[in-house]
N, C-alpha and C positions, 0 to 999 in steps of 0.2 A: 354391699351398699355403702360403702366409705369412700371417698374422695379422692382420698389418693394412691387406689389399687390400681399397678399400672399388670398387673399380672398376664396375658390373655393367653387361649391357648386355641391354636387354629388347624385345623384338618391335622390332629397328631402331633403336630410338631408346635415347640416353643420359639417364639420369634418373640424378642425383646425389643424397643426402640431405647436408646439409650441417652436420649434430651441431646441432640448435636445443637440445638438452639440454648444453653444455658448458659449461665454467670452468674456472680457473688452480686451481692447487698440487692438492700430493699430500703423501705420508704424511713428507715431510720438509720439516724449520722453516727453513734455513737460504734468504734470499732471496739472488739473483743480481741481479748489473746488469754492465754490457755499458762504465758510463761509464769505468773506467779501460784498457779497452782499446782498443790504438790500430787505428787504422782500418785499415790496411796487415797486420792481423791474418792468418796463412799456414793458407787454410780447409785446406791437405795439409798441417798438423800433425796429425803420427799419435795417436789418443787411445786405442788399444786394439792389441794385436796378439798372436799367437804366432808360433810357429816359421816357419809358413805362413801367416799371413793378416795383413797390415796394415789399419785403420780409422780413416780418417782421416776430420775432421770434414765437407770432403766428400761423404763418402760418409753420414755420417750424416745433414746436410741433405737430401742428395737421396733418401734412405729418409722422411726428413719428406716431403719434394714432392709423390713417386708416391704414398703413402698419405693420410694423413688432415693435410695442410699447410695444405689451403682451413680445415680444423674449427679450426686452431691461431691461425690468421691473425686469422680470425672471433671467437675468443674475446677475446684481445687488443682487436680494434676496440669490439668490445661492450662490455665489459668500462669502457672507457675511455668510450663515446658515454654511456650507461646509468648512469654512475657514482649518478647522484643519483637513481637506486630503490632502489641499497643500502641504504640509512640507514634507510629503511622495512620494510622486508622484518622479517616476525616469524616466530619459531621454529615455530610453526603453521603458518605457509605452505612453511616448509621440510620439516615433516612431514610435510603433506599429498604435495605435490612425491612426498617421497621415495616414499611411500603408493603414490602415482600409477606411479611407476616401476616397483614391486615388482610390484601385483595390475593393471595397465591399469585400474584401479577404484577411488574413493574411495567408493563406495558398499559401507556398511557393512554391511548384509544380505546383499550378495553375496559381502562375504570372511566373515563370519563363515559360510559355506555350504561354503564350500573346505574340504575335509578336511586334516589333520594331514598328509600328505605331498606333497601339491598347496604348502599353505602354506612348509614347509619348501624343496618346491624353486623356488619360484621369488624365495626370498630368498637362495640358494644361489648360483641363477645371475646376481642380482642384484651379491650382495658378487664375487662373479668376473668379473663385467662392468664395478664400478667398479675394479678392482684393473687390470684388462687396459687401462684407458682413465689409469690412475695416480691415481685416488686412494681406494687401499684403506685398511682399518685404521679403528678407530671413529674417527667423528665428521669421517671426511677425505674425504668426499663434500662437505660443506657448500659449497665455494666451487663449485662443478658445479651443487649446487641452486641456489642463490642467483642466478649466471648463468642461468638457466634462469626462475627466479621473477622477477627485472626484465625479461623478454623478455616474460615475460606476461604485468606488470604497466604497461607500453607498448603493447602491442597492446592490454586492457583501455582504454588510456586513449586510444587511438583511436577503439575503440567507445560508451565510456559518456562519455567527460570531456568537455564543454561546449570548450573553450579547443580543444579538436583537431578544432571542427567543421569547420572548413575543408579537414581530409583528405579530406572525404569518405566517411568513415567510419562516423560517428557514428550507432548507433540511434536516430533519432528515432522521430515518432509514424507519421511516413508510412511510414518504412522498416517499421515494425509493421504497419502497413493492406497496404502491397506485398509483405509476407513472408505476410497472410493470404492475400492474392488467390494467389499464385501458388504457392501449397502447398495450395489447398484446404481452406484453414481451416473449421471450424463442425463441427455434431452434428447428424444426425438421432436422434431419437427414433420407434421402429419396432414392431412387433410382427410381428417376421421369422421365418419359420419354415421351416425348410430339410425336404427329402425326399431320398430315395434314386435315386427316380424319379419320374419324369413320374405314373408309375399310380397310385402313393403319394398323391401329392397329391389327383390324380382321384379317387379312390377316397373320400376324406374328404371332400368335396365333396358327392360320388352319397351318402354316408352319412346326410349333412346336408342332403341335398335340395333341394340348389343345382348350379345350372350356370353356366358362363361366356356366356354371350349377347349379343352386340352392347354389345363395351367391360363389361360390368359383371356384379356377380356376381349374380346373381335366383336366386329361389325359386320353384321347382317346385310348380307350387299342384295340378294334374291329379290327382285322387283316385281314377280307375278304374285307369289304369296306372301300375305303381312306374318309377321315373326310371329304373331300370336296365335296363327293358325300351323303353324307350321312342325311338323311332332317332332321331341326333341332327338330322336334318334335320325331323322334326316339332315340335323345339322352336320356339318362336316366341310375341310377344305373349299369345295365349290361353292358355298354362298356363304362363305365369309371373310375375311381379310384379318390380317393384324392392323393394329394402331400404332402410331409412332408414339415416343415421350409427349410430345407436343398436344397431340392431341387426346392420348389419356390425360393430362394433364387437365384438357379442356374441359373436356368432361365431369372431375372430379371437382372443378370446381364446378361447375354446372351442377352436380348432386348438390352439393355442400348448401349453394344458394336455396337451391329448390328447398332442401328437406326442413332449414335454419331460418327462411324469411320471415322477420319478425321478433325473433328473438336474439338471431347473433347480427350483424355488421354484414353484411353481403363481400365477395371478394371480387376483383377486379376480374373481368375475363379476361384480360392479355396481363395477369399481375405474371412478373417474370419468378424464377425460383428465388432470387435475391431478394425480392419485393415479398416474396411468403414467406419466407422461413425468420423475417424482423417479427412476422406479426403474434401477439403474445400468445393468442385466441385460435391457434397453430400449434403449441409448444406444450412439448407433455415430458416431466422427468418420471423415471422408471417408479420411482415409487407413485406418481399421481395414478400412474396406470395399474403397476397393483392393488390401489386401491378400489381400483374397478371391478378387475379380474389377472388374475396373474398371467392367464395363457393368452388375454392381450396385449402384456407386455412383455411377456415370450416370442409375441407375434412379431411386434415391431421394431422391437431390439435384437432379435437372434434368429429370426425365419424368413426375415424382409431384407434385402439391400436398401439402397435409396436411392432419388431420383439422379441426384449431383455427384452420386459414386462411379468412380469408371469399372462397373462391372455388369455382366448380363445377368445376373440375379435378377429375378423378379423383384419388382419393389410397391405392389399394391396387390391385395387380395384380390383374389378374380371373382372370387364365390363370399358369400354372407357370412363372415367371422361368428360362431354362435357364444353367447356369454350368459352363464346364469347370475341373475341379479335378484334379490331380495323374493325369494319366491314365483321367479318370471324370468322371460326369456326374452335377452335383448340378440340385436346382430348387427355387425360394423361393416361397412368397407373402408376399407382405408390405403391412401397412400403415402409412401414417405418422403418427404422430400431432402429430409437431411437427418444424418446423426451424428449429435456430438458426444460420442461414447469412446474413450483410450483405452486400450490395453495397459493396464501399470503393474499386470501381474509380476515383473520382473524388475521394476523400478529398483532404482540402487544409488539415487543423488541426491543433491542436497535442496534446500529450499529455491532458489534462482534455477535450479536447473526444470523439477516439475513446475514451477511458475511458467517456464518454458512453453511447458506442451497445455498445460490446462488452463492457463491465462489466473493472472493476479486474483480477479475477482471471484471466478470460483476455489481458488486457493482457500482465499481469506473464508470464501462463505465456511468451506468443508471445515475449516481449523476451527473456524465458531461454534461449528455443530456438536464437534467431538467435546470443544470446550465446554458447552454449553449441557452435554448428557450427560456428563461424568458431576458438573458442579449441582444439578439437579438429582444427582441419587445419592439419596443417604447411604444404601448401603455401600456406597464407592467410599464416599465420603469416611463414613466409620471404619471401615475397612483399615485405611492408609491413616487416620490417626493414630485406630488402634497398630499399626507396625511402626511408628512414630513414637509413641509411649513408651514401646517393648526396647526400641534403638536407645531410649533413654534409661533403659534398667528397670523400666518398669514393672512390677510383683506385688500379687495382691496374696494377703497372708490369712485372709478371713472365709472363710469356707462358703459361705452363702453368698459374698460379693462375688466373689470367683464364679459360683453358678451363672448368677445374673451377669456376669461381663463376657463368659465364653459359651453358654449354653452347654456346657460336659460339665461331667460331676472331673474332681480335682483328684490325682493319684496319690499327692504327694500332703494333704492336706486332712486332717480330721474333723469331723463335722461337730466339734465345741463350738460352745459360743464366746469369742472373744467381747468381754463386757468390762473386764477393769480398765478403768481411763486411760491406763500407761500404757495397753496392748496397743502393740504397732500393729496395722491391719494395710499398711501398702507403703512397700520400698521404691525409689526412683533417684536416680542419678546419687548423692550422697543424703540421699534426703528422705525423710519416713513421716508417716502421718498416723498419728493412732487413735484411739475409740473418742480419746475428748480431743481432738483436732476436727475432726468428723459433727459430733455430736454440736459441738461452738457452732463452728462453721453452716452449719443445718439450721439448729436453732435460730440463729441472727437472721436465716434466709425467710421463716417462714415458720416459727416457731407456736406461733397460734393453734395454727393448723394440722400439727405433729400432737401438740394437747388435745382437740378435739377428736383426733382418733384414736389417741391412744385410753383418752377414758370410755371410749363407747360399751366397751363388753362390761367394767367395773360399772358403769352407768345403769347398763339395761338388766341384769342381773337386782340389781336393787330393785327394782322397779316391779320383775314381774316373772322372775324365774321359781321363787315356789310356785307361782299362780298354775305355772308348767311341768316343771319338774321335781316337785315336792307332793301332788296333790296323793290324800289318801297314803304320806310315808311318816312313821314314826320320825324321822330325823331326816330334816331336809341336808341332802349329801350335796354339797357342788365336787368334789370328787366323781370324775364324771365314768369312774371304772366300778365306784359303788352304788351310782347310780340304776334306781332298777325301776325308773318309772316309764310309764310308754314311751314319752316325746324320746326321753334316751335311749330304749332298745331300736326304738325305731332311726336314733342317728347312727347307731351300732352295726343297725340293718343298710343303712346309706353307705357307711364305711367300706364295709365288706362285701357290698356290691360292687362299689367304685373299685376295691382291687382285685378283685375277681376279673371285673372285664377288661382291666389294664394287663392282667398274666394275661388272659384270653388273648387279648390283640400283640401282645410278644414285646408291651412297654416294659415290664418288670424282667427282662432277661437282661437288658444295658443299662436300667435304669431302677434304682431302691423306689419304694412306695415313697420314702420320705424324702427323696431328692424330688419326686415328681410333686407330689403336694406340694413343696415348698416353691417350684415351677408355675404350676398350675393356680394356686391359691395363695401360695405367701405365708403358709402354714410351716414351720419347721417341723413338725414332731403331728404323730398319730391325735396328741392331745390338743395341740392348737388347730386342728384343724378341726376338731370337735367343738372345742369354744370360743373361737373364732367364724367361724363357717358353719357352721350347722345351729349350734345353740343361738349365736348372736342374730341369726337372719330371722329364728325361730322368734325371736323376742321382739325383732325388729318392728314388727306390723304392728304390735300391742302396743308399743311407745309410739308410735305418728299416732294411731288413733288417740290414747291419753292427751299428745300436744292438738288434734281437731277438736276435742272436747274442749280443751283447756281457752280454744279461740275460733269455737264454732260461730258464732256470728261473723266474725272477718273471713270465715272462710266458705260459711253459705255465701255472703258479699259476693268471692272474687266470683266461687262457680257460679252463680247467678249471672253475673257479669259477662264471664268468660264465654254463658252458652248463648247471650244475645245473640255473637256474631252469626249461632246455626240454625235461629229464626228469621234472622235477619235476608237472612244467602239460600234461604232452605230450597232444596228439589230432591226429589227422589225418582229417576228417569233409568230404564233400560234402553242404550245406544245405539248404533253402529253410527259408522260415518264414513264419508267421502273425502279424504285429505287431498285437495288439491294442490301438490308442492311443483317446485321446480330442482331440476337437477343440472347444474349447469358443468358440473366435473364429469358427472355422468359414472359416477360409482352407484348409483342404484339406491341411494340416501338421500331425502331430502336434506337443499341446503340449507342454511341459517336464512329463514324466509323474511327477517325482520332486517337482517342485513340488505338482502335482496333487496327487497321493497326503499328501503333508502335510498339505496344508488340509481332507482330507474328514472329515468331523463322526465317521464311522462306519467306522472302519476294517476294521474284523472285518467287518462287513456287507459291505463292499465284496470284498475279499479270500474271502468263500464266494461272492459272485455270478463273479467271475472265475475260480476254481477249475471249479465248475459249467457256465460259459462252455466254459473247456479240456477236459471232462470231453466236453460236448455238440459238440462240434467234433472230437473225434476219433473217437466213435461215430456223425459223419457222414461220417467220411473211410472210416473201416472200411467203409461201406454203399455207398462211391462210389468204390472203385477207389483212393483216398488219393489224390485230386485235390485238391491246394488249391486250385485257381483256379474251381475248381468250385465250392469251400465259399465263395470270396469272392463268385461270382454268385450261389448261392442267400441267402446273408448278405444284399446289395445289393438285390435285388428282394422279401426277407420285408417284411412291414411291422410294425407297432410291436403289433399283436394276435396274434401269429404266435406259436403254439402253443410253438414251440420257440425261437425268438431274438428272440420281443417283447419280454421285461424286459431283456435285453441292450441292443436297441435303443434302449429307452425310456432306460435310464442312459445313453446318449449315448456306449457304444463302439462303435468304429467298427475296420474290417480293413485289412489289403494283404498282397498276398506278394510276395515277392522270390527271388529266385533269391541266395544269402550269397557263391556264390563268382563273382557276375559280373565281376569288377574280377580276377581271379585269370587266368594263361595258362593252358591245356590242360594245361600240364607240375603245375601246381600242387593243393592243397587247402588246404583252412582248417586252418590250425597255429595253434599258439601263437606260433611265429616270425613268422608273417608277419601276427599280429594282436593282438598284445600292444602296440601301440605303437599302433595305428589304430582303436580298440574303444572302449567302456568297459569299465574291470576288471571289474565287475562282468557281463558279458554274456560277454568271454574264460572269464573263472572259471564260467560257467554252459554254456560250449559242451567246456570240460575234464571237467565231472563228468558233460555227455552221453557225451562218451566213455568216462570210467571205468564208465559203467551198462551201454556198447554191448558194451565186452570182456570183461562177467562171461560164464560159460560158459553163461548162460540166454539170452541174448541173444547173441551172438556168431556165431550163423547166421544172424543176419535180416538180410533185404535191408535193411531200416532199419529204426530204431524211433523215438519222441518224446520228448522232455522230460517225465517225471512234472510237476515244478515248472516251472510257467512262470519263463524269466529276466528280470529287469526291468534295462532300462535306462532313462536318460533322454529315452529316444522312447515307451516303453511297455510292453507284454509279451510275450515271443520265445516263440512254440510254432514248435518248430523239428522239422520231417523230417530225419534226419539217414543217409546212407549213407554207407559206408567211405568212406575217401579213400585215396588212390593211394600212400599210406606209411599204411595202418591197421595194421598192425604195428608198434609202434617196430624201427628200421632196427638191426640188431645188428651191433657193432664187433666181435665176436665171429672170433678168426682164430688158426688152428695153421700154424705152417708145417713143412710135409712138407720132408722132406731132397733131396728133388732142388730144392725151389724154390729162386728168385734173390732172393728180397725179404728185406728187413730182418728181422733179425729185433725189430726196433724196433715192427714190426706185428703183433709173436703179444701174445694179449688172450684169458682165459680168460671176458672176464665182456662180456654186453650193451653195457654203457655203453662208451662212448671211452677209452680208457686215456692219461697222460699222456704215452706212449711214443710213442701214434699220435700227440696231438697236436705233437712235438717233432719227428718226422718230417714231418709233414704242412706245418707253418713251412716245412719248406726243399722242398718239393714245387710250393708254391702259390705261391713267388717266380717262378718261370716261367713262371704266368700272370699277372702283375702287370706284369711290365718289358717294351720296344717289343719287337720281334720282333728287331731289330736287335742286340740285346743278348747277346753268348754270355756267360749266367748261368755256364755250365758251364769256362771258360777262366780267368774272375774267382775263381769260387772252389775251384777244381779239385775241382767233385763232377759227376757226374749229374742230373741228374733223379729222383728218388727212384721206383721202379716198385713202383705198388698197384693190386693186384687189383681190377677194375672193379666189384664187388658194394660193395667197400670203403670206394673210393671214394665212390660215389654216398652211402654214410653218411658219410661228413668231409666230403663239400660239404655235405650237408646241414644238417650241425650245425656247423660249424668255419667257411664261406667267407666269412658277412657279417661275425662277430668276429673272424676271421684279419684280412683286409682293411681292419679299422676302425682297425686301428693305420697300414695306409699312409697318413696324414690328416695335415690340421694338425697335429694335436695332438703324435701323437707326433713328427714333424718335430720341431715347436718341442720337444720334448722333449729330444730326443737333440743338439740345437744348445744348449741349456741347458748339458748334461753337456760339452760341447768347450769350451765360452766360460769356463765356470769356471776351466779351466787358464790361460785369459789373463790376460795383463800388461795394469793400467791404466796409457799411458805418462805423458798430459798430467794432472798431479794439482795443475795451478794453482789449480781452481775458479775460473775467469774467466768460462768459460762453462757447466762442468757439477760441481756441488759433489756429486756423486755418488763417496761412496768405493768402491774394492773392495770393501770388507764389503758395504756397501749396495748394491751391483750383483749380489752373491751373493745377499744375502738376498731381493732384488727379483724374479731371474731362479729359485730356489728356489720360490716361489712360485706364478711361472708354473709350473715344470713340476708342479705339483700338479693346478692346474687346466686344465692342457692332460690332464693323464693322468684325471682325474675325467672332462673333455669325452667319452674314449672308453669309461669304465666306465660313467657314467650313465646310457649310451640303452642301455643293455642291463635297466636295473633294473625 
């Protein structure tokens, strides 16, 4: 529960980030250097302390180690390799940078899209991200950008700079030719036309008086019987012809019109090939088509000639192309009218010469691409600094940075702890950096913050560790091997389970227990992993509750506060719904409906055909038992002339249902709680006002009812069936206490909603289900268990157990560690190694607990 444990461990394996966005200084001018102190420097001089806790510098470095030491180490070296892209770097590039970090987006269309409080929060969480990392306050990010922009302006010069050819790196012309071959570069140009079904297609076919027949599509020439009577084994040479170019042509665009009126641009019936293959609404690159299906862009790149090819290859499907799509069966025909696809598997020239065959503009595009993938992946990116560093002599000489920099344990290396000042802990070029070059350098960056973690176990230990691990012992032992109290056999018992099932899965054959702990948790040794991790988290829940006691009325406030917004939005509704999207790529995905909906010429027009759509969609649920999945088969097999869902059709919307609460357990419904965070607003706020419609007293008997107004989100638009959910009553807090009961009377509440009363009880109720079982809550702070009525209850878990709970977190931890540390004495005030005064350690750690307390109000907003 600490701040700055970057530790994680994911399916087995250790994956580190190692900060590629970092750099020196923060929100104070004064620089430090390390030259006038002597080397024999005493790392146990005490630099902090109160009554109960000493913090010795020590202890501060090794809070640098287990957290983010490798990120501190790395800026330093970089910083220094890198020097001469300083010089360069312009304020534009540091904007962008910053730009980049704020929206993951330099793309200015897409932020100016973000709404007003989207924008707001994620410059929010930004300024609170450089502030936790040290360097808040205007304009004190820059040296963080800056290291950031010479890292990227190095790998660029891998890629593009002539002089760095010999990395191996560099975009050439071939690397451009091997980036098309093996991404499937090029466009066909098509006249594709998708159907619902197989019979859809047929059907248009038999209309137009053509059949499929031996590879190719003919014309039914037979004048006594119509095609449709005709069985298909009588077909055959005598009644029917081939078609020319010209006139298949004619035809497909004849489909094309027919199947798309309405929703695409109609095409010219005499449009010539030169006239089709401009138009964009035509043009499909190999990967658009993969993202359809692959075996239709197998289809039309490698099974199809094209129209404009001088070859007798077939170059249009004869028969219905079949594609499975999101749980459904689509089908194409298609013809091709061009492809612009090279062969460059053999390429061997220089940039002018492929500009040659592929044309400048797709050149420039593909160079972009590759530029553009490689500067987007970190692990490219780290990769080729780290062989950057190593070119520079780079050596790390400290046994645990080494873990954390290559993920292998170190051959050549023993697993001490280098901790006297003078240890040199990493060589480069003629240059070495040791434990107080490291420890300066860290401190100056963020040194507050390295104190508040480093006192948390000396912290909580005072606090409330006999209450745990003393109880019922002659001599409270923190020796945690003579330790013999439950909570400690039982972390004994956690220990030895953990290596047990790491022999079991065959991690302890390549890897020591204690290189894995120290991986996995930041633990060096069997013993800090004991009282760091087991003992500290054990303690951890008893200190947030001591700091809710300590500001329980600020803290009934906020949750009071916090739960308006789930009276306010309140529903509780069992789903399904009708998503009416549109797919205009035609991969089987709704598109960006909100984008859609901007671009259309005709809005109003549009919005009465949808209305009309939902009007005709529930006067056929009414006639069919209110099956949706009925209304999406009969939808699926109408065709585009279909008395009642042809014009639908024809505009190119398309259905599915869903079941809303599939993701939800049996115990649950769709709340506002449990989908105000996982939604879009706009679709939450449109399943809130289904409810306010359900519990008018017209409606409040029906098994279900529907959405008047369709809801739109950015998938499309939600006709939703909506039935009670299993809290369709809001739950009432509502409670008298009769004169023989035993309960508080903390819990009498005249009105529905939660009373500040219940929630002040309900704090010291809910600490019992928070701490190990081991734990007599009830001895620690000579109370009970606070006893409520089971109706009661089930409304305070309801409403009260996620925001109860959100304060046992980081956040408020570091909070309530903020308020202890302030009462401490700075002792060492030399500034040799950390020019941090008390004020500025206040003001620093102040701060934090702002945005540690924001951290837990925010996911509530």
């Amino acid at each position: 529960m600490n701040s700055l444990t970057k530790k994680i461990l994911i399916l087995g394996l250790f994956i580190f980030i190692t900060g590629l966005l970092v750099a020196c200084g923060n929100n104070k001018t004064t620089e430090n250097t390390t030259e006038d102190i002597v080397d024999d420097f005493n790392m146990d001089t005490i630099y902090y302390q109160d009554d109960y806790y000493d913090i010795t510098y020590s202890d501060l470095y090794n809070s640098i180690i287990v957290n983010d030491g490798i990120d501190r180490l790395l800026e330093m070296v970089d910083t220094a390799l890198l020097s001469n892209y300083f010089d360069d770097i312009t304020q534009a590039e540091i904007e962008e940078k910053r730009e980049k970090l704020i929206f993951d987006t330099n793309d200015q269309d897409e932020i100016a899209n973000m709404d007003e409080d989207e924008v707001t929060e994620k410059e929010t969480a930004y300024e609170n991200g450089m502030y936790v990392l040290g360097y808040g306050g205007e304009d004190n990010d820059i040296p963080y950008l800056k290291l950031s922009v010479a890292r990227d302006k190095y790998i660029t010069d891998l890629l593009t700079n002539e002089d760095f050819r010999d990395k191996n790196l560099f975009i050439s012309a071939k690397s451009v030719a091997e980036y098309y071959e093996n991404t499937n570069q090029g466009s066909v140009d098509a006249i594709m036309i998708r159907f619902d079904s197989r019979s859809d297609a047929n059907d248009l076919l038999t209309e137009n008086n053509l059949v499929s027949y031996h590879g190719e599509i003919r014309l039914y020439t037979d004048t006594e019987v119509a095609l449709e009577d005709q069985p298909s084994y009588k077909i055959d040479n005598t009644n029917t012809e081939s078609l020319t170019d010209e006139e298949l042509l004619g035809y497909f665009i004849g489909f094309y019109n027919e199947v798309y009126q309405g929703s695409k641009p109609a095409l010219s019936e005499t449009a010539t090939i030169d006239e089709l293959i401009v138009n964009e609404d035509l043009n499909y690159s190999y990967s658009d088509l993969q993202e359809i299906d692959s075996s239709l862009a197998r289809l039309l790149f490698d099974n199809l000639s094209a129209l404009n090819e001088d070859s007798e290859d077939i170059f249009y499907t004869y028969s219905p192309h079949k594609v499975e799509l999101r749980n459904t069966s689509k089908y194409y025909l298609s013809l091709n009218l061009n492809r612009a696809h090279y062969d460059l598997s053999d390429f061997d020239g220089d940039q002018s010469d492929l500009k040659a065959i592929i044309g400048d503009e797709l050149y420039d595009d593909l160079y972009q691409e590759i530029y553009d993938k490689n500067m987007n992946d970190n692990s490219f990116i780290e990769k080729h600094l780290k062989s950057f560093r190593e070119d520079n002599g780079f050596e790390i000489l400290d046994y645990y940075l080494y873990l954390d920099y290559e993920n292998v344990v170190p051959e050549d290396i023993e697993a001490n702890n280098l901790t006297s000042f003078s240890d040199v802990i990493v060589r480069y070029d003629d240059k070495e950096i040791t434990v107080g070059d490291l420890l300066t350098h860290s401190l100056e960056q963020k040194g507050p913050l390295y104190l508040l973690h480093a006192a948390q176990l000396q912290v909580l230990r005072y606090h409330h560790y006999e209450d745990v691990y003393c109880v019922d012992q002659d001599i409270c032992e923190y020796d945690y091997t003579k330790n013999e109290s439950a909570a400690m056999n039982a972390h004994m018992s956690e220990l030895f389970e953990l290596e047990s099932s790491l022999e079991s899965q065959g991690y302890l054959s390549y890897l020591s227990l204690e290189d894995y702990l120290y991986l996995a948790y930041g633990a060096k040794s069997e013993k800090a992993m004991i009282e760091n991790n087991y003992v500290k988290k054990t303690l951890e829940p008893l200190y947030i509750y001591d700091y809710v006691l300590e500001n329980k009325d600020e803290v009934v406030n906020n949750i009071d506060n916090l739960i308006q917004a789930f009276y306010d939005n309140y529903f509780s509704l069992d789903a399904n719904h009708i998503l009416i999207y549109v797919d205009e790529n035609n991969d089987g995905n709704p598109d960006d409906f909100e984008e859609y909906y901007r671009e259309l010429d005709n809005q109003s027009a549009f919005d009465d055909l949808v209305n009309n759509f939902r009007d005709d969609i529930e006067a056929y649920l009414s006639d069919n038992d209110d099956n949706l999945s009925s209304f999406i088969d009969e939808y699926e097999e109408a065709n585009q002339t279909d008395s009642t869902w042809g014009d639908y059709k024809q505009a190119g919307l398309c259905v599915l249902t869903e079941d809303l609460n599939r993701n939800l357990s049996e115990e649950e419904s769709l709340s506002y709680m449990n989908t105000y965070r996982n939604y879009d607003e706009s679709f939450v706020s449109g399943l809130s006002d289904l409810y306010d419609e359900y519990i008018k007293s017209s409606n409040k008997d029906k098994d279900f009812i529907y959405n008047q107004e369709l809801i739109e989100s950015v998938y499309g638009l939600h006709f939703i069936k909506a039935e009670k959910g299993l809290n369709f009553d809001i739950p009432s807090a509502q409670f008298t206490l009769d004169e023989d009961d035993d309960y508080s009377s903390m819990l009498e509440n005249e009105n529905e909603r939660i009373s500040k009363s219940q929630i002040n009880l309900y704090l010291d109720y809910r600490i019992y289900k928070i701490v190990n079982s081991y734990i007599d809550v009830s001895l620690i702070y000579e109370m009970d268990q606070p006893s409520i009525p089971e109706d009661l209850l089930e409304t305070l878990n309801f409403f009260l157990a996620e925001v109860n709970d959100s304060y046992y977190t980081i956040g408020y931890l570091n909070a309530a560690m903020v308020d202890e540390l302030l009462s401490g004495e700075l002792v060492d005030q030399s500034n040799e190694i950390s020019s941090f005064t008390k004020a500025e350690i206040d003001e620093f750690m102040l701060e934090l607990k702002d945005i540690y307390i924001y951290q837990i109000t925010s996911q509530f907003d």
